[in-house]
N, CA and C atoms as a LAMMPS dump frame, in Angstrom:
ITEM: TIMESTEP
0
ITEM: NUMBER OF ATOMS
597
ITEM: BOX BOUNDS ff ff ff
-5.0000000000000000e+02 5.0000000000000000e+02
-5.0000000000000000e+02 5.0000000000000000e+02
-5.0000000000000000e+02 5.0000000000000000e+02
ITEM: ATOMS id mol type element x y z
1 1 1 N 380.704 -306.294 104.768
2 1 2 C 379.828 -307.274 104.145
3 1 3 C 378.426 -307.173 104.749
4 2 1 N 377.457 -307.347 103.947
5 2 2 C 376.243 -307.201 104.038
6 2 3 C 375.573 -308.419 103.901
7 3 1 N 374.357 -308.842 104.862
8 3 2 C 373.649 -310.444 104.368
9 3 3 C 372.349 -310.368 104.344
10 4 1 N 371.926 -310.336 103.45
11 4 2 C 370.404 -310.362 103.015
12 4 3 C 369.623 -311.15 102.993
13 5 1 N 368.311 -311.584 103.013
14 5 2 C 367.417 -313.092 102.93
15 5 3 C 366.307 -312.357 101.972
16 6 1 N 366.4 -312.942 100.894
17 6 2 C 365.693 -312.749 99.823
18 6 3 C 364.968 -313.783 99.363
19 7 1 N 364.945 -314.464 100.166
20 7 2 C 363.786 -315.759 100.177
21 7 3 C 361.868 -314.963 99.4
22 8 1 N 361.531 -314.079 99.575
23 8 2 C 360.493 -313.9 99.182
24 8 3 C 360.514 -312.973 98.029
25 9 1 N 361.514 -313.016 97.38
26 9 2 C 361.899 -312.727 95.982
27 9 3 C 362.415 -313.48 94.89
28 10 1 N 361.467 -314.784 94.391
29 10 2 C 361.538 -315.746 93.693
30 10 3 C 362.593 -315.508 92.435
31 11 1 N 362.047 -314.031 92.052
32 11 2 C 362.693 -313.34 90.522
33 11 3 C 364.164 -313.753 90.531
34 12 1 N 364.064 -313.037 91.496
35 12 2 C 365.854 -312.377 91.901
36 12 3 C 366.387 -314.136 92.26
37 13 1 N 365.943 -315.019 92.695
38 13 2 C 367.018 -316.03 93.185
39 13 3 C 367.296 -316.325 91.965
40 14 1 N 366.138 -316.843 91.094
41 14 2 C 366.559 -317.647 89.911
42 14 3 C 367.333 -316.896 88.993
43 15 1 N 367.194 -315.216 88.546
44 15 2 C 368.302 -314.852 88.184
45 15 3 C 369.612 -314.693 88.645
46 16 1 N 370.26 -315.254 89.842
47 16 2 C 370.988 -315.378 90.297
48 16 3 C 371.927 -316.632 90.098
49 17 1 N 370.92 -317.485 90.078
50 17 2 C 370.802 -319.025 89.95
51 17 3 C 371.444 -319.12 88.264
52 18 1 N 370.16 -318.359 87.375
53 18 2 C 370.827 -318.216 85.922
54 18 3 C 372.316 -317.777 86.346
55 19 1 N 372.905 -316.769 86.534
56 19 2 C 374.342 -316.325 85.984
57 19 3 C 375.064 -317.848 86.772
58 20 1 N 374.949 -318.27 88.104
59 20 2 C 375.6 -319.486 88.207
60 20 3 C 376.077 -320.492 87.27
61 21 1 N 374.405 -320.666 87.026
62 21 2 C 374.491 -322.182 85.822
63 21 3 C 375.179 -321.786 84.462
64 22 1 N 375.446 -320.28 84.637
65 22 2 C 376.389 -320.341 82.924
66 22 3 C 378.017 -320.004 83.639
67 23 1 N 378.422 -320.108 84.416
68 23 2 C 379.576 -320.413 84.908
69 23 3 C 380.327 -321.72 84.661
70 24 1 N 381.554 -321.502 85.072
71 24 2 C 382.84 -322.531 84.552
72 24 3 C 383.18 -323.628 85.609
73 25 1 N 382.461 -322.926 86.75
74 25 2 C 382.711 -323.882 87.866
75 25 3 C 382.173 -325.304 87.474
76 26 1 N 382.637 -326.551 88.501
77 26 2 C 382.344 -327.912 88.47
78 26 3 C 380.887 -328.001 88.437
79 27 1 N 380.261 -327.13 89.638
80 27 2 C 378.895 -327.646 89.983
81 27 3 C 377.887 -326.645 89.448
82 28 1 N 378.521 -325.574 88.443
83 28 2 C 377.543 -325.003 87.409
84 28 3 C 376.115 -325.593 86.856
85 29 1 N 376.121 -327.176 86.9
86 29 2 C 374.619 -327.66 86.538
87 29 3 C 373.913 -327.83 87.84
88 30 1 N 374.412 -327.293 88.69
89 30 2 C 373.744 -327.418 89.948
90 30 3 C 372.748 -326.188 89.973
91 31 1 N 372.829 -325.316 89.109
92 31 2 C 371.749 -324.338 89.296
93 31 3 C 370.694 -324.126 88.033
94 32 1 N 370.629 -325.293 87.223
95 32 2 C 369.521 -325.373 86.378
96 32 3 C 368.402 -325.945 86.415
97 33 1 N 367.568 -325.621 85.83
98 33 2 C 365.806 -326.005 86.597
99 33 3 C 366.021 -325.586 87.577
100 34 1 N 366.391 -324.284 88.162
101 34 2 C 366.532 -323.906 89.826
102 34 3 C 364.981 -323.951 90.007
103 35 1 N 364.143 -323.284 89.498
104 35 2 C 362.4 -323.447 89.637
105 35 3 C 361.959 -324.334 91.108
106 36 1 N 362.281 -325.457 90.661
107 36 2 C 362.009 -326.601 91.022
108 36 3 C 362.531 -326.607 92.352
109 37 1 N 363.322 -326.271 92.736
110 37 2 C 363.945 -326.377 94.057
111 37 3 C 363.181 -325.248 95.215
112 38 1 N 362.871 -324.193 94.435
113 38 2 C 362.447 -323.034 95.286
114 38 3 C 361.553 -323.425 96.452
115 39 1 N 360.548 -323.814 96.474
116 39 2 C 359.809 -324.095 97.31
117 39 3 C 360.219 -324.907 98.634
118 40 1 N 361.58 -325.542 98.321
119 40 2 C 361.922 -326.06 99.623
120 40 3 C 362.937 -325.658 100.303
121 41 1 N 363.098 -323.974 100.058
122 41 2 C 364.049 -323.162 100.742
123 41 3 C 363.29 -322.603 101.841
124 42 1 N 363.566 -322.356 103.09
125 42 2 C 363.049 -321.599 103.995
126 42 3 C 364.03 -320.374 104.37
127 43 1 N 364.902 -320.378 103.411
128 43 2 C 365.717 -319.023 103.5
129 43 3 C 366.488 -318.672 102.777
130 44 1 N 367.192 -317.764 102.053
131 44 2 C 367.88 -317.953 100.911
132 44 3 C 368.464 -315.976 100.823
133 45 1 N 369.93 -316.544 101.299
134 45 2 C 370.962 -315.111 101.512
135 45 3 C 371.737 -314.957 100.686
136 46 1 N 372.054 -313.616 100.411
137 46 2 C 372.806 -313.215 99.751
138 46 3 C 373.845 -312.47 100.465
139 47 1 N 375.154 -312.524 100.166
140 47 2 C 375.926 -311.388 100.755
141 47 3 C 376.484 -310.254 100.073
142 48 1 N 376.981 -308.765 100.448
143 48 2 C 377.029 -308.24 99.375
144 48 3 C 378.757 -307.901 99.831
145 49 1 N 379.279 -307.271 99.002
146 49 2 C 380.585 -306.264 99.323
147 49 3 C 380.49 -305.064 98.365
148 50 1 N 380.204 -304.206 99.243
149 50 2 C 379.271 -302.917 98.793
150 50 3 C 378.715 -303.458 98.565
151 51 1 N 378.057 -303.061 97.017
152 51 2 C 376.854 -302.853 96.246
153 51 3 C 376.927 -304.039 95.911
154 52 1 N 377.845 -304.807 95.409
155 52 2 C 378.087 -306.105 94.18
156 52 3 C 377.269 -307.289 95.223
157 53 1 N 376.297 -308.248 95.264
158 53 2 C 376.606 -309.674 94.981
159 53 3 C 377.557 -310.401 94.929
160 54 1 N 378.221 -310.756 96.389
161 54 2 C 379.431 -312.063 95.897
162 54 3 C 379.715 -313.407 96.021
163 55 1 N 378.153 -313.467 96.654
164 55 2 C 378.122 -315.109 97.526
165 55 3 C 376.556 -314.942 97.813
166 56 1 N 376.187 -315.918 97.584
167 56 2 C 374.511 -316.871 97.806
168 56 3 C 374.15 -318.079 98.014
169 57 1 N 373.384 -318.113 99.178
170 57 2 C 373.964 -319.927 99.224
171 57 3 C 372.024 -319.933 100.06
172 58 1 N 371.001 -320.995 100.501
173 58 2 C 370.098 -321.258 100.952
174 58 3 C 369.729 -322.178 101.783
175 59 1 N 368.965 -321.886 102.807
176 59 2 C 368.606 -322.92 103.741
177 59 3 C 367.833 -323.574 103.594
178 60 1 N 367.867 -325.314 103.137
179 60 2 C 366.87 -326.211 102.339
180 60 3 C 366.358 -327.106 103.106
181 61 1 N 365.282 -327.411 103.141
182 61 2 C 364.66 -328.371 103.723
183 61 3 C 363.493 -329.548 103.214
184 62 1 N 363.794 -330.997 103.406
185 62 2 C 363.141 -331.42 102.319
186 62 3 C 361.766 -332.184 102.793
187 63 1 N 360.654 -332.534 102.791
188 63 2 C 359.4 -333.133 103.47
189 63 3 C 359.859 -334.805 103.536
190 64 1 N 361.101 -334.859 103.03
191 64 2 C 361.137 -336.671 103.289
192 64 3 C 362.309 -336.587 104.659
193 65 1 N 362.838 -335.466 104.862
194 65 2 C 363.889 -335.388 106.242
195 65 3 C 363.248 -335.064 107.684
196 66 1 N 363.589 -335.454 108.534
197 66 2 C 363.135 -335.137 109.903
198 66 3 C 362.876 -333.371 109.57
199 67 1 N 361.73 -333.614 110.714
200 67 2 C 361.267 -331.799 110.078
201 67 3 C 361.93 -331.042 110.738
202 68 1 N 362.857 -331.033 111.948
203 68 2 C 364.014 -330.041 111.672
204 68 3 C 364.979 -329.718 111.433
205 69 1 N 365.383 -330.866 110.402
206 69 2 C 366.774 -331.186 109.87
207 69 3 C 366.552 -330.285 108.786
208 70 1 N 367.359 -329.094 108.68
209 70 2 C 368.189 -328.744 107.079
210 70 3 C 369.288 -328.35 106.966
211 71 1 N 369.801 -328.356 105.574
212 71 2 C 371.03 -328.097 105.27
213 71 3 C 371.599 -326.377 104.684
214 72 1 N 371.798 -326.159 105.39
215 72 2 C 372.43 -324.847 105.149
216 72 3 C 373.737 -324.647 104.494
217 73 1 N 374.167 -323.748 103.737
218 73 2 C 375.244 -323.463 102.703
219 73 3 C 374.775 -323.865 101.721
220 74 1 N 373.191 -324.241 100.982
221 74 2 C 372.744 -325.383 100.266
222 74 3 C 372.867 -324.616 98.545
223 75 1 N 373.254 -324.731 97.812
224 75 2 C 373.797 -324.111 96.871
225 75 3 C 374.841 -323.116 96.839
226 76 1 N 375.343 -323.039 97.756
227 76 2 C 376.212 -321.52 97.903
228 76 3 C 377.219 -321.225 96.321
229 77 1 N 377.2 -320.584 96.089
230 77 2 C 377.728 -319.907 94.94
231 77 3 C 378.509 -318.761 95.011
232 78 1 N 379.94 -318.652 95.105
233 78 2 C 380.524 -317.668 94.945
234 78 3 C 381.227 -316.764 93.77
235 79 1 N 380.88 -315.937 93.43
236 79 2 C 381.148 -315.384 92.194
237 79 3 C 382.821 -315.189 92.016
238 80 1 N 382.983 -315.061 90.972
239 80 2 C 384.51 -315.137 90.18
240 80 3 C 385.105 -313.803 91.218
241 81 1 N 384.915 -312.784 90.914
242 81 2 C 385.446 -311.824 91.678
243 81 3 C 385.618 -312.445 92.968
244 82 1 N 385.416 -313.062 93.926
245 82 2 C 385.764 -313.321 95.235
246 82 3 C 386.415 -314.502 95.692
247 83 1 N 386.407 -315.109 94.435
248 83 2 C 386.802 -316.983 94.49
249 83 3 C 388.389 -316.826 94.821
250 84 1 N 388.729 -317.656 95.362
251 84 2 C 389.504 -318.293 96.04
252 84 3 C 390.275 -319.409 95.962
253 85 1 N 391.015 -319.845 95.253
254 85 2 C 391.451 -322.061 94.948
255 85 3 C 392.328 -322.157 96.483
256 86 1 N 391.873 -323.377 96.438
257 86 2 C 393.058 -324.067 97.001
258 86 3 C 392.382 -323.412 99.017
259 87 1 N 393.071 -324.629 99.946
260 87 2 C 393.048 -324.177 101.176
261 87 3 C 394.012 -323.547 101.688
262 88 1 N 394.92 -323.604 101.019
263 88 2 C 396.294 -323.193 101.526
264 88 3 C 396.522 -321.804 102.488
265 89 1 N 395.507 -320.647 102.548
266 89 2 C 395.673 -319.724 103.526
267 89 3 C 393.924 -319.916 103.694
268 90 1 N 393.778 -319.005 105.207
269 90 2 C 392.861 -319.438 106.084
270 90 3 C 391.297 -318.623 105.236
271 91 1 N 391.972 -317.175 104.777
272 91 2 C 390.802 -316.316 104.441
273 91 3 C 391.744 -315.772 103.061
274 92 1 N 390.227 -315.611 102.443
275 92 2 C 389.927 -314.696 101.53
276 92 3 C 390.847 -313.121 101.047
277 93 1 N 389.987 -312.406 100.613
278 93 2 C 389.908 -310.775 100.365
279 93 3 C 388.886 -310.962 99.894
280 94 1 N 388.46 -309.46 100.238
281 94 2 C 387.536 -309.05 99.369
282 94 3 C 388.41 -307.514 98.677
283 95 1 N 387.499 -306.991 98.069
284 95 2 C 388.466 -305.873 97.197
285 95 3 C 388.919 -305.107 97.83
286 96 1 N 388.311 -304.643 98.813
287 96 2 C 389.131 -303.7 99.579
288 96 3 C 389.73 -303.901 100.822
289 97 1 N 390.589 -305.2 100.461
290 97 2 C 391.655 -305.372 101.497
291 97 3 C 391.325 -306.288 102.914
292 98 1 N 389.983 -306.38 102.765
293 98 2 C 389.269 -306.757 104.664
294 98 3 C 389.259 -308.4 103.956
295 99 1 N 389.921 -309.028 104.804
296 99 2 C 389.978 -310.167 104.658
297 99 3 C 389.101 -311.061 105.516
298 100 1 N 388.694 -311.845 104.689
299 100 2 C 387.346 -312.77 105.156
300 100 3 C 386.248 -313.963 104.021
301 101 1 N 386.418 -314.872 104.541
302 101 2 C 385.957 -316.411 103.797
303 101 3 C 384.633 -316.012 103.756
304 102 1 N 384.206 -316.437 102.67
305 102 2 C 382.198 -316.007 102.507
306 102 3 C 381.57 -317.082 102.517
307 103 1 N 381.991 -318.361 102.802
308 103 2 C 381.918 -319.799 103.004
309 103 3 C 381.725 -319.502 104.319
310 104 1 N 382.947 -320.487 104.703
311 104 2 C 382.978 -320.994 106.264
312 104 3 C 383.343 -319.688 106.828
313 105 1 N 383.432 -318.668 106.866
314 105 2 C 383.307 -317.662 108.085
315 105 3 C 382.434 -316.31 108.081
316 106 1 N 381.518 -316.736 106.952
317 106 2 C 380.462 -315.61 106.811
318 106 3 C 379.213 -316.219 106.812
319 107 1 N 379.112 -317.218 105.534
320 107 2 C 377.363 -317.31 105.448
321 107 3 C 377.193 -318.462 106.507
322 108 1 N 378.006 -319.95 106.745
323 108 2 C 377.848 -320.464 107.419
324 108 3 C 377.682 -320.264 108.952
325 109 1 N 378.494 -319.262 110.067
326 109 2 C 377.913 -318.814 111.103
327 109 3 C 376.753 -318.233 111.159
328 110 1 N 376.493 -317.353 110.26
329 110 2 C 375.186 -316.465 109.941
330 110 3 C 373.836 -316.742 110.166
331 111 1 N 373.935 -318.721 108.544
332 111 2 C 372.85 -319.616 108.456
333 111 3 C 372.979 -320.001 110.394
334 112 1 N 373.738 -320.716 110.692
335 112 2 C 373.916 -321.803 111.632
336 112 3 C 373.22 -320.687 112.766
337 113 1 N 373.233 -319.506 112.983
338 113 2 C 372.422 -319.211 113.94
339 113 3 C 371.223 -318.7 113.683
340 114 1 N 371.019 -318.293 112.523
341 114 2 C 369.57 -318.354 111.645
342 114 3 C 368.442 -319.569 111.958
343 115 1 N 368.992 -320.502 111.948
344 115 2 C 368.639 -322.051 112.452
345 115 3 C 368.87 -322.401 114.097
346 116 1 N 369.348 -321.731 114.878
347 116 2 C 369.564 -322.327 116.222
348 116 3 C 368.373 -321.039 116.81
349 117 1 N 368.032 -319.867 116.425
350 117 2 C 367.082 -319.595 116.968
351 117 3 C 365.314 -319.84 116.843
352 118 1 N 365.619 -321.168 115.515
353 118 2 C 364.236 -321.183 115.342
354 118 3 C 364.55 -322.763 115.765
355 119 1 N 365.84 -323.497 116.551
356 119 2 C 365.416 -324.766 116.933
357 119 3 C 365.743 -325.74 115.723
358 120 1 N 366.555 -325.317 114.668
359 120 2 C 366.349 -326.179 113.577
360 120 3 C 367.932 -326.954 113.362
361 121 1 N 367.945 -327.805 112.856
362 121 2 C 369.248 -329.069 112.89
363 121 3 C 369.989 -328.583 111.803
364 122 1 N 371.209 -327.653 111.68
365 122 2 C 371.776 -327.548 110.329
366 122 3 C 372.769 -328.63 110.357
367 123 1 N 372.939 -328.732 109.139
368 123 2 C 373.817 -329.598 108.213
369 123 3 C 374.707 -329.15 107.2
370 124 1 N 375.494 -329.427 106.829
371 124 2 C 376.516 -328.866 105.521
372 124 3 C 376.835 -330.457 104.64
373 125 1 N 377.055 -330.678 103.443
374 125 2 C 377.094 -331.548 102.594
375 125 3 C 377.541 -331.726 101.373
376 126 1 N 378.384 -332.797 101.251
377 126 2 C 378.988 -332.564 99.586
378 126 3 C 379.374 -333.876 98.898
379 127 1 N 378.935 -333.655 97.943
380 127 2 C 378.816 -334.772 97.148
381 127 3 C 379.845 -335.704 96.982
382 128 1 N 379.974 -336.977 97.271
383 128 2 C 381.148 -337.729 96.992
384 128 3 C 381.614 -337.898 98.158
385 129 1 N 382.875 -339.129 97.577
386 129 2 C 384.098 -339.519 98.902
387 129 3 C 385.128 -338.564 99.023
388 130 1 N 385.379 -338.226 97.879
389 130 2 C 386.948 -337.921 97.368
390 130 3 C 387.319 -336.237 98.301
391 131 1 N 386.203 -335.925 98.902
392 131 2 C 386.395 -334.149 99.054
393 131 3 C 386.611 -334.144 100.633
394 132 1 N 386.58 -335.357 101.094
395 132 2 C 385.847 -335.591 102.858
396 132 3 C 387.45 -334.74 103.678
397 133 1 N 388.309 -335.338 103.069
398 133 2 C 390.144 -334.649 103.72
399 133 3 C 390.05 -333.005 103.223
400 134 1 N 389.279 -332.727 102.696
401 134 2 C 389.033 -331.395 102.461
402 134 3 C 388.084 -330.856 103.137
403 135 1 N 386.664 -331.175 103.589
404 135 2 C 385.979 -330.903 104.685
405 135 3 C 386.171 -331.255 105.789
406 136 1 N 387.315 -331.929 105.875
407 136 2 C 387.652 -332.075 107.826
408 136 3 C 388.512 -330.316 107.987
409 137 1 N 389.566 -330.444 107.192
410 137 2 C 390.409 -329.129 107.26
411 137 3 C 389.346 -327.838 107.163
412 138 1 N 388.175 -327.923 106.887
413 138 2 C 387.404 -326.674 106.683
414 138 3 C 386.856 -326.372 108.249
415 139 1 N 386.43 -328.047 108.976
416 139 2 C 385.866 -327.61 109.922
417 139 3 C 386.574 -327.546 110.939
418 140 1 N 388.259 -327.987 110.848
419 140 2 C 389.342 -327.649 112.173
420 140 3 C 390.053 -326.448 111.597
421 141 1 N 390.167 -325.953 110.72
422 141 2 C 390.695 -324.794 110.425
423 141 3 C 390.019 -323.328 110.332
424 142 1 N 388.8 -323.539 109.614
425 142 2 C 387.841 -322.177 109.13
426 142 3 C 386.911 -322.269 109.552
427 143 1 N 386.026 -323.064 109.638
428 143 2 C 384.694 -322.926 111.018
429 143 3 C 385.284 -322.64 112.26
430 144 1 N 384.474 -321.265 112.64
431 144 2 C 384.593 -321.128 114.357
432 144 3 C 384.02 -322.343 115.084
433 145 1 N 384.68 -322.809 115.949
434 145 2 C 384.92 -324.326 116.789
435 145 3 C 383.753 -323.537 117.925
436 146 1 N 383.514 -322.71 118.252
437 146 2 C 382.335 -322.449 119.134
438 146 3 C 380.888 -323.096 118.896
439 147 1 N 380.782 -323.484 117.008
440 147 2 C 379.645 -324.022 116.766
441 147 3 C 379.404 -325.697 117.168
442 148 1 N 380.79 -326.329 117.222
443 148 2 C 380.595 -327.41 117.162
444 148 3 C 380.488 -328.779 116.074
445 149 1 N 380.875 -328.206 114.692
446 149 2 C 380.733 -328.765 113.506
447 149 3 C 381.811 -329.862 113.462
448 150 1 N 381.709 -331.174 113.254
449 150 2 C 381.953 -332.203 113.277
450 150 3 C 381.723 -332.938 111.823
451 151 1 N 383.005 -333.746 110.993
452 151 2 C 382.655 -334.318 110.11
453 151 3 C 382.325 -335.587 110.189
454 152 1 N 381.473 -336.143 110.248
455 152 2 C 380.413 -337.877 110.541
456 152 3 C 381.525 -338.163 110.041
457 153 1 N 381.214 -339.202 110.491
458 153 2 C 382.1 -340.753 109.846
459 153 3 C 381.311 -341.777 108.609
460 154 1 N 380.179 -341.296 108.688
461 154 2 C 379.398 -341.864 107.382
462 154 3 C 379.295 -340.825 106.132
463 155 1 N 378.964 -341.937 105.248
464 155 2 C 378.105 -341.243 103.932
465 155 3 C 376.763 -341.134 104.528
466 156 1 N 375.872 -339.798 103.734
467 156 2 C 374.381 -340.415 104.162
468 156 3 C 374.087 -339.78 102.853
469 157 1 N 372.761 -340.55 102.415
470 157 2 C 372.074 -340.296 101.122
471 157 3 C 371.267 -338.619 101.68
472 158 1 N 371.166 -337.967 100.619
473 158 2 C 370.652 -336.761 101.229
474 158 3 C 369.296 -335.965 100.228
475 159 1 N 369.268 -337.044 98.803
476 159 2 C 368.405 -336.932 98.032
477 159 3 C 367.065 -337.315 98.777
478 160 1 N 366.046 -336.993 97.817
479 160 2 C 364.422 -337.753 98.158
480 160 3 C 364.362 -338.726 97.31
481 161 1 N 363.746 -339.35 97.438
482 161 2 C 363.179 -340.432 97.044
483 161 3 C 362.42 -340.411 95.38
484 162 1 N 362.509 -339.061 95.43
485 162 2 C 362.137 -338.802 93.517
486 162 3 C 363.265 -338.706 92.769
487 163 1 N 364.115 -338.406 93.184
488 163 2 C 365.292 -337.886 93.1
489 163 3 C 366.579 -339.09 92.629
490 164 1 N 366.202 -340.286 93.767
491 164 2 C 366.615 -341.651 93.613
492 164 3 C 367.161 -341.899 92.594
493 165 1 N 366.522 -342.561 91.322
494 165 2 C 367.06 -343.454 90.308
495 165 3 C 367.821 -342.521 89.551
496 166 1 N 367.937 -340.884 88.894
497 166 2 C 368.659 -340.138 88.523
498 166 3 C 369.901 -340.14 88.947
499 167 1 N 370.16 -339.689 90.604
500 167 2 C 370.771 -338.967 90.87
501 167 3 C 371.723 -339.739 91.994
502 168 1 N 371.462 -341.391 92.037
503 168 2 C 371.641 -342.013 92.835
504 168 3 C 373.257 -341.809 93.442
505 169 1 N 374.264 -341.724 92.481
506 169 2 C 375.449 -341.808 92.914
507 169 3 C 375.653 -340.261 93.669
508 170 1 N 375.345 -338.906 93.365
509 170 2 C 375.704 -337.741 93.521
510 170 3 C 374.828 -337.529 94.802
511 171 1 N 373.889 -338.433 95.224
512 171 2 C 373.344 -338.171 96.168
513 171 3 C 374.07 -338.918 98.262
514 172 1 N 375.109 -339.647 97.953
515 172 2 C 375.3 -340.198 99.123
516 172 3 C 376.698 -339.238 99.03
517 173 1 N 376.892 -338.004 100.504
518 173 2 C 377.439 -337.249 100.261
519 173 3 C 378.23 -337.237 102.33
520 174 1 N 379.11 -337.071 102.033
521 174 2 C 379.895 -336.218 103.328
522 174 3 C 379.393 -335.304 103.695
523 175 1 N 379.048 -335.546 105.161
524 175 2 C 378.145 -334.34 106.214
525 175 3 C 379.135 -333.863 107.055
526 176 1 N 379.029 -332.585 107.549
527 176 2 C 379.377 -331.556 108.56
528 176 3 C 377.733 -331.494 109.409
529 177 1 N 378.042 -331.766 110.905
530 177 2 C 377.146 -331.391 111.39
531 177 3 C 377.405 -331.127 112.72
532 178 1 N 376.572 -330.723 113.647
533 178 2 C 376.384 -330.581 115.034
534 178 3 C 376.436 -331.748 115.694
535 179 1 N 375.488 -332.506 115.963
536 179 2 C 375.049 -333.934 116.339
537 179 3 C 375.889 -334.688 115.594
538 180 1 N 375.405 -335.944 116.275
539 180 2 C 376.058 -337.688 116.127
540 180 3 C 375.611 -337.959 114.238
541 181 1 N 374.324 -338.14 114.63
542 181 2 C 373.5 -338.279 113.218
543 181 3 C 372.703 -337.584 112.755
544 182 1 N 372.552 -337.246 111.836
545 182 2 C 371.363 -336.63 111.279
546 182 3 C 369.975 -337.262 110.887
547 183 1 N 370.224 -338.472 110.943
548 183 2 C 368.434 -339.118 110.699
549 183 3 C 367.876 -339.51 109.277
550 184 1 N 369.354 -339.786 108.696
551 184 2 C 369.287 -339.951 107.013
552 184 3 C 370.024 -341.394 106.996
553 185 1 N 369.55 -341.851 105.594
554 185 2 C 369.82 -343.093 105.463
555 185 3 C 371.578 -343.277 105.484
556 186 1 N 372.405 -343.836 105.643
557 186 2 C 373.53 -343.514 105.501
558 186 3 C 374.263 -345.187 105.301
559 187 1 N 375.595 -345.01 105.086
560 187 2 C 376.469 -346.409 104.815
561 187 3 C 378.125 -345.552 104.934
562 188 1 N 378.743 -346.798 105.617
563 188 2 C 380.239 -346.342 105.939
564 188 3 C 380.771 -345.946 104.557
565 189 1 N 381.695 -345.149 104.805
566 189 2 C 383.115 -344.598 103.366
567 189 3 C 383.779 -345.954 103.012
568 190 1 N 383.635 -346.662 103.313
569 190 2 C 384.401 -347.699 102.672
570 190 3 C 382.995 -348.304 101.452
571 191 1 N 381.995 -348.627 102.003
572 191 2 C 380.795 -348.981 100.886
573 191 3 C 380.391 -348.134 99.896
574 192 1 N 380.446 -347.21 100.645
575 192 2 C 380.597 -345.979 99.618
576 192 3 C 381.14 -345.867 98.231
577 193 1 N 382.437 -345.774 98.82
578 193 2 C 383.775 -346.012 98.012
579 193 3 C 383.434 -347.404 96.54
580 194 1 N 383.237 -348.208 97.189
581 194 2 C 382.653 -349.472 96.405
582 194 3 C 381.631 -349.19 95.62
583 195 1 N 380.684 -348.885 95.979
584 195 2 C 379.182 -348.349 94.877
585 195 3 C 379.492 -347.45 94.1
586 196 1 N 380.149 -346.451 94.619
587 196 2 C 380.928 -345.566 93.603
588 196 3 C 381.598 -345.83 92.64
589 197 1 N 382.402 -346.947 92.456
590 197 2 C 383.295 -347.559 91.568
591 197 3 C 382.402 -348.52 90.814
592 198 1 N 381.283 -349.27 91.273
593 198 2 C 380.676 -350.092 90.581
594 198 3 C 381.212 -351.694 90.836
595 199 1 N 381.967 -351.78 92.134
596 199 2 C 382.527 -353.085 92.322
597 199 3 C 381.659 -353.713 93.608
């Protein structure tokens, strides 16, 4: 596997971004109007196996977050050929047999020290309550425990403030991080849970 930062090749992300957003996956509208997002990547990898593209994910950072807080894995996108369901075994394949997660045991160590040599706070994040028993098992099972990744005990809002009245519910999301807090607005899983439902 190969990891690239193609951050200063605008072309190439958003066509990348295009084949995403016409995908079957859940979070397929997560890569439309990609445009708009570009500018607040300070890094943006690709991995390859050989030649092919099989995973892309970016290091985002937003001007309303502490300035060295970002979130890394921040779109990650893994293509059909390499996908994977279910947690049920630890790693992957790739085609030729070498087994290995392009998530949690490729791009995420990669980003996470991409960011510890320039001093910067990564984060990992996902939308909702319902996925949190699924990101604890990611970070005691498939994250190397040398990093230190810890799932908070809060929700924290992770949108901006433009972002707000749209996107309000999809924005208070389950963090993986290093540290205690990250420095974002946040509210316990139980309130959560409640706003979510509308009660």
């Amino acid at each position: 596997m190969i990891i690239e930062n193609i951050i200063r090749e605008p072309d190439r992300i958003l066509r990348l971004a295009e084949i995403a957003s016409k995908d079957t996956h859940r979070n397929a509208k997560n890569y439309i109007n990609f445009k708009r997002r570009l500018k607040n990547y300070l890094a943006f990898h690709i991995i390859f196996d050989e030649r092919e593209v099989v995973c892309f994910g970016g290091i985002y950072h937003s001007d309303e977050w502490p300035k060295d807080l970002v979130r890394i894995n921040d779109r990650m996108f893994q293509f059909p050929s390499h996908r994977f369901k279910g947690l049920g075994k630890k790693e992957g394949k790739s085609r030729d047999g070498i087994k290995i997660g392009l998530s949690s045991e490729t791009l995420v160590p990669f980003q996470t020290e991409f960011c510890q040599i320039r001093r910067w706070k990564p984060f990992i994040s996902v939308e909702g309550v319902s996925r949190r028993k699924a990101l604890k098992r990611i970070v005691d099972d498939f994250i190397d425990p040398q990093y230190g990744y810890k799932l908070l005990p809060d929700m924290y809002y992770t949108c901006t403030n433009k972002e707000k009245e749209v996107l309000e519910k999809q924005c208070w999301q389950s963090v993986i991080a290093m540290v205690d807090d990250i420095g974002l607005p946040k509210m316990t899983v139980k309130k959560c849970e409640k706003m979510l439902k509308g009660t």
